[in-house]
Short mmCIF file of the C-alpha atoms (twelve columns), coordinates in Angstrom:
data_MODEL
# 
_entry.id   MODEL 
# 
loop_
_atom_site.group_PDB 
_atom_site.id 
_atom_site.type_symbol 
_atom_site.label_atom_id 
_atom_site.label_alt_id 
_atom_site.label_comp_id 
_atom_site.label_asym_id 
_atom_site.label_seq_id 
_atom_site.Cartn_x 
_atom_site.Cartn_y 
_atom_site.Cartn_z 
_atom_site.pdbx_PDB_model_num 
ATOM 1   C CA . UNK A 1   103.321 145.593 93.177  1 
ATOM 2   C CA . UNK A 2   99.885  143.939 94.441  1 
ATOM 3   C CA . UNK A 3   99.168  143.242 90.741  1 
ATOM 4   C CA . UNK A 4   102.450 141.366 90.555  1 
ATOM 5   C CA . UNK A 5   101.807 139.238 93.506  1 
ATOM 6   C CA . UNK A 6   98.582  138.000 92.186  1 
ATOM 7   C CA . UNK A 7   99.660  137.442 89.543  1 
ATOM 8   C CA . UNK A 8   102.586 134.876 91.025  1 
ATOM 9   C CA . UNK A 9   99.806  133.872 93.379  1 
ATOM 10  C CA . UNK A 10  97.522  132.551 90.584  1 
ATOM 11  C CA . UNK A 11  101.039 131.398 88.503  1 
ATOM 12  C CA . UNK A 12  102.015 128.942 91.894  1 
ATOM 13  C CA . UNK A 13  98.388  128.200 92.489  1 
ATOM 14  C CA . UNK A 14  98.020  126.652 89.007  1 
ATOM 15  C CA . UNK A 15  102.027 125.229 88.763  1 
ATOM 16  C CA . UNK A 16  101.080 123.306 92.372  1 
ATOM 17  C CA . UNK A 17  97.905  121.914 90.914  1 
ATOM 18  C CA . UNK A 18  100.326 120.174 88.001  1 
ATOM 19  C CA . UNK A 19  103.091 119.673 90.780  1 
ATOM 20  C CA . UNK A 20  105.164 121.825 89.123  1 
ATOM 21  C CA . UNK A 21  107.022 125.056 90.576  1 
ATOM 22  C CA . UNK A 22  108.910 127.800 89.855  1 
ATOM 23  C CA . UNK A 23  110.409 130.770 90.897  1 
ATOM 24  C CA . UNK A 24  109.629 134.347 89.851  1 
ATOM 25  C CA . UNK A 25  112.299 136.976 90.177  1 
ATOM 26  C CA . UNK A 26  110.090 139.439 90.062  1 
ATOM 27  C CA . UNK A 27  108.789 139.532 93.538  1 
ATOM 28  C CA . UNK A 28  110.151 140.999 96.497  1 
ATOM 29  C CA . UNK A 29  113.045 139.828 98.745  1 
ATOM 30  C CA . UNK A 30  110.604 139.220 101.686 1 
ATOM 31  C CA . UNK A 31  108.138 137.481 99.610  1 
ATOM 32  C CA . UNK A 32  110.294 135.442 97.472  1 
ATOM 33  C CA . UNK A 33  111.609 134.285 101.018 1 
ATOM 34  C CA . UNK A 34  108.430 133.292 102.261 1 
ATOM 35  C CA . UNK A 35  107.697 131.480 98.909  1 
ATOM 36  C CA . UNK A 36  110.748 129.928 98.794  1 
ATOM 37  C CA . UNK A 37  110.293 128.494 102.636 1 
ATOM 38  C CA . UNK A 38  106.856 127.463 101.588 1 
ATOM 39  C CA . UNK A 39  107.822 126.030 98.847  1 
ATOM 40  C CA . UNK A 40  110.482 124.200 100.236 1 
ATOM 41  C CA . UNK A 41  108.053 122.858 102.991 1 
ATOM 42  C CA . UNK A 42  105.826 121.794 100.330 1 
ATOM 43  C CA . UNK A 43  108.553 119.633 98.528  1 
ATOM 44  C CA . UNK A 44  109.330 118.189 101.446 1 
ATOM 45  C CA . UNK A 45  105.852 117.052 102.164 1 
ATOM 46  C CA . UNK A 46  105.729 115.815 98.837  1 
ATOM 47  C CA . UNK A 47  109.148 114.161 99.205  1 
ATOM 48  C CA . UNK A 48  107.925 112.300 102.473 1 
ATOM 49  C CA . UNK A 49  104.310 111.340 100.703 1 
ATOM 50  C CA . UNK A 50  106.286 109.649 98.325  1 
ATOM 51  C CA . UNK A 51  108.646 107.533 100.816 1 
ATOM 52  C CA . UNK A 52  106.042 106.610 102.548 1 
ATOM 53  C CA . UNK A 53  103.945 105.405 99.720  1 
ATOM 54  C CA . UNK A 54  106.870 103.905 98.403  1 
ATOM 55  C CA . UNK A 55  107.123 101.068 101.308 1 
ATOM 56  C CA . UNK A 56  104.063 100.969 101.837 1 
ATOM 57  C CA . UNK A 57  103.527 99.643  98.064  1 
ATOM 58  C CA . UNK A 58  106.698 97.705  98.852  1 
ATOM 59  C CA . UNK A 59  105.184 95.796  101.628 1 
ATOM 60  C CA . UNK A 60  101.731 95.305  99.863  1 
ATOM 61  C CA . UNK A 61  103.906 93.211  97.234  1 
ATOM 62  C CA . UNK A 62  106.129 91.876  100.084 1 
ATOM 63  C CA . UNK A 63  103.014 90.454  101.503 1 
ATOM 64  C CA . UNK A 64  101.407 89.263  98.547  1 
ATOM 65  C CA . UNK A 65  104.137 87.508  97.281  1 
ATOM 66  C CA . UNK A 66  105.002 85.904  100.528 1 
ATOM 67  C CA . UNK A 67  101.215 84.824  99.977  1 
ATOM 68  C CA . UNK A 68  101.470 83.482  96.174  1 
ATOM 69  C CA . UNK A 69  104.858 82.053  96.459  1 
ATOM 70  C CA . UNK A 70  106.351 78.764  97.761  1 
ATOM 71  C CA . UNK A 71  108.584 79.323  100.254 1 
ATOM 72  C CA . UNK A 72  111.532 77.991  98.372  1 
ATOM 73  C CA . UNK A 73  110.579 80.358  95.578  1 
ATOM 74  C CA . UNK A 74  110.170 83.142  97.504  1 
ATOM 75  C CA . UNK A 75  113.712 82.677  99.399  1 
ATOM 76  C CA . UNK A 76  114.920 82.735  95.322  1 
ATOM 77  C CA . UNK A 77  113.634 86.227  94.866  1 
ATOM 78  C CA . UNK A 78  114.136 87.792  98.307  1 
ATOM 79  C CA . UNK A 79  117.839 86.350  97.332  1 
ATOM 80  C CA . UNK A 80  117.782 88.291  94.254  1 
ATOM 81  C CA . UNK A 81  116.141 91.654  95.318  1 
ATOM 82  C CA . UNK A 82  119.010 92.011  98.438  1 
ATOM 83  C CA . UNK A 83  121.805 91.177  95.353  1 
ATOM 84  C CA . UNK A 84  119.675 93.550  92.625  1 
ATOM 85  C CA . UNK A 85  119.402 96.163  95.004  1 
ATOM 86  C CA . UNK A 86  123.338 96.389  95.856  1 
ATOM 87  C CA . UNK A 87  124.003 96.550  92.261  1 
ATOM 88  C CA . UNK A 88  121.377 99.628  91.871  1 
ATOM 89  C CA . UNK A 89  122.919 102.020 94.127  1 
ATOM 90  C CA . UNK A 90  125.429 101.960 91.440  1 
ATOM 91  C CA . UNK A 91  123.312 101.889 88.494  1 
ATOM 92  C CA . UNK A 92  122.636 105.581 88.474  1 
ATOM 93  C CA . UNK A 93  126.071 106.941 89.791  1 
ATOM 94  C CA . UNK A 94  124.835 110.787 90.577  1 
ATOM 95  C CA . UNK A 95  124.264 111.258 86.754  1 
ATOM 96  C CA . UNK A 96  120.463 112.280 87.404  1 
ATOM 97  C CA . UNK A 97  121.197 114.363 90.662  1 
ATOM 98  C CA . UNK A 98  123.361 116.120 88.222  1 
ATOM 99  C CA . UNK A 99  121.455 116.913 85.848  1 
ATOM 100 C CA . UNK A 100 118.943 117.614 88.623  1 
ATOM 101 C CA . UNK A 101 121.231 120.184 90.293  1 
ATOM 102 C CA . UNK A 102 122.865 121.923 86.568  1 
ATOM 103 C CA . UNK A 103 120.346 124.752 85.589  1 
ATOM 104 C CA . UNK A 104 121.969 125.169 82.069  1 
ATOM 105 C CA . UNK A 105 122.590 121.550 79.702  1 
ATOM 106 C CA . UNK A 106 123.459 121.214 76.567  1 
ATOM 107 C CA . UNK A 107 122.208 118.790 74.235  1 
ATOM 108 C CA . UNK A 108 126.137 117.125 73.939  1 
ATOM 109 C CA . UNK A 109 125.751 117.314 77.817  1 
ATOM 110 C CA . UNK A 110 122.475 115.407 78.050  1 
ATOM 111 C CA . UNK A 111 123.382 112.847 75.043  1 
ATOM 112 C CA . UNK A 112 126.733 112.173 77.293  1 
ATOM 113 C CA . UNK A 113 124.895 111.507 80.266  1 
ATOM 114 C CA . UNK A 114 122.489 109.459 78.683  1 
ATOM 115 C CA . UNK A 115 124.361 107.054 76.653  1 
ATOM 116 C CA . UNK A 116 127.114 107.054 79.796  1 
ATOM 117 C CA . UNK A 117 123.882 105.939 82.243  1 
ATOM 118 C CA . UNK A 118 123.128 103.551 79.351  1 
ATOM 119 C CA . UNK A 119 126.304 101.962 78.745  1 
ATOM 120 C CA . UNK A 120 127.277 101.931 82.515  1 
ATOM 121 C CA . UNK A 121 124.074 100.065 83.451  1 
ATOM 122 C CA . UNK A 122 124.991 97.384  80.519  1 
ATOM 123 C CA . UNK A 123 127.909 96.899  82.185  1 
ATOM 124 C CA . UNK A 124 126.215 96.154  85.616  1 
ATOM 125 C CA . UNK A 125 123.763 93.439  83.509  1 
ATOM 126 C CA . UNK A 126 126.610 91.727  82.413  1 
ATOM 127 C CA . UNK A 127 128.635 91.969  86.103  1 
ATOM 128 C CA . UNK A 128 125.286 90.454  87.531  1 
ATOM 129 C CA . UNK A 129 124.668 88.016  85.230  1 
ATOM 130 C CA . UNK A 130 128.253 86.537  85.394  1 
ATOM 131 C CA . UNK A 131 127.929 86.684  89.430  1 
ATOM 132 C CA . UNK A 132 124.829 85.046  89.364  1 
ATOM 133 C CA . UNK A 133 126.504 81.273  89.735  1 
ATOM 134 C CA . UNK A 134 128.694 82.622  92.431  1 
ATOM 135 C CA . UNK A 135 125.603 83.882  94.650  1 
ATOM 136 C CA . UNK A 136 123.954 80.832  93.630  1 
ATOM 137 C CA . UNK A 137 126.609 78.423  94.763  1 
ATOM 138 C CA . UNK A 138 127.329 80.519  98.150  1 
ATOM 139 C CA . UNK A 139 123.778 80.609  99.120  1 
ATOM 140 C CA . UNK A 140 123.362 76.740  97.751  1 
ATOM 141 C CA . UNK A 141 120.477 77.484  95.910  1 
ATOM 142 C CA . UNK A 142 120.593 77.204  91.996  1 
ATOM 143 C CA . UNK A 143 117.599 78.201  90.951  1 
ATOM 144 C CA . UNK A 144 119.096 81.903  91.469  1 
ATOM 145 C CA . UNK A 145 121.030 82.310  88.219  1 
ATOM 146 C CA . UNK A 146 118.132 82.345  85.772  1 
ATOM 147 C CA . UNK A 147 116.094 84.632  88.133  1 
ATOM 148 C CA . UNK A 148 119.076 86.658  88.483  1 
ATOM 149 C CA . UNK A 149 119.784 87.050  85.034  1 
ATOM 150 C CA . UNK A 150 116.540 88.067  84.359  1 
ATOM 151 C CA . UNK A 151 116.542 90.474  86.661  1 
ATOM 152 C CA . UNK A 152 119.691 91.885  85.497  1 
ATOM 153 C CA . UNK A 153 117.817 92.977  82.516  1 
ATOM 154 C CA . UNK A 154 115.977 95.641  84.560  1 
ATOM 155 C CA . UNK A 155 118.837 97.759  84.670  1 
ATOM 156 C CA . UNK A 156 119.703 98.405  80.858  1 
ATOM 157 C CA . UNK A 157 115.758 98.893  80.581  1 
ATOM 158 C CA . UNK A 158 115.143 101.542 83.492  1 
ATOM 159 C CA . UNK A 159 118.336 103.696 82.530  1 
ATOM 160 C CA . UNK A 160 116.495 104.423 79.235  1 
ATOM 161 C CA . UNK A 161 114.230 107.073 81.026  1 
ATOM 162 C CA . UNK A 162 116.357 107.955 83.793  1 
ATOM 163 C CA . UNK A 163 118.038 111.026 81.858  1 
ATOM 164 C CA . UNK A 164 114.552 112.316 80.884  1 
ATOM 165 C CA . UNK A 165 112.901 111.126 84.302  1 
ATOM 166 C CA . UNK A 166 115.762 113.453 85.723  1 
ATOM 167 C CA . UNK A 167 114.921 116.581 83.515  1 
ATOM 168 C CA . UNK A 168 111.026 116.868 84.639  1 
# 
């Protein structure tokens, strides 16, 4: 039994180093309790690192583009970002927590989600693109709809890894 928890000791030790767990069944109730607790602490640590370095990295840019913009310009893309970032929640639509959560895909099941998250975020392009000269003329500024559009573009191009981004 001692032999067998080295052996998962030197397994996590080198699957932490590559952020990468898993979970032996071969250990003992009591022990695969504490491992799961620490390992659960651990991803949680992890899972905070990466929030915070997440705004922070988000203000960095905030500041240096309130630095190497206009103010005009600026207004354009903080215009943009709050109307990009509505559209996103709905860009992914739980397809990755899914395939986060399912232990056992198919390839059928992982081509579906794929080329669903594909076409759905196509759709949002085109839905944000044609409401780009409405949130232009409400907020009176034109120079939205070409930054807009462009922006739209993002979507179609991020849901290309989101299916595989999901399955690491």
């Amino acid at each position: 039994r001692r032999r067998g928890h080295n052996l998962l000791l030197l397994q996590w030790h080198s699957y932490a180093s590559k952020a990468r767990l898993t979970l032996d069944t071969a250990t003992t109730s009591s022990s695969s309790g504490d491992s799961l607790a620490r390992r659960t602490g651990l991803g949680a640590l992890w899972l905070f690192g990466s929030r915070v370095w997440s705004q922070v990295m988000s203000l960095t840019i905030g500041v240096a583009l309130a630095r190497l913009l206009d103010p005009a310009d600026f207004g354009v893309l903080a215009i943009v970002m709050v109307v990009t970032g509505l559209f996103g929640m709905l860009a992914d639509m739980g397809v990755s927590t899914a395939i986060v959560q399912k232990q056992d895909l198919s390839e059928t099941e992982l081509s579906a989600a794929f080329w669903f998250n594909l076409g759905a975020s196509f759709v949002i392009a085109a839905v944000l693109a044609a409401c780009s000269p409405l949130i232009a003329t409400f907020n009176a500024v034109p120079a939205v709809v070409p930054v807009m559009c462009a922006m739209a573009l993002t979507f179609p191009v991020s849901s290309f890894g989101s299916v595989h981004h999901a399955l690491l």
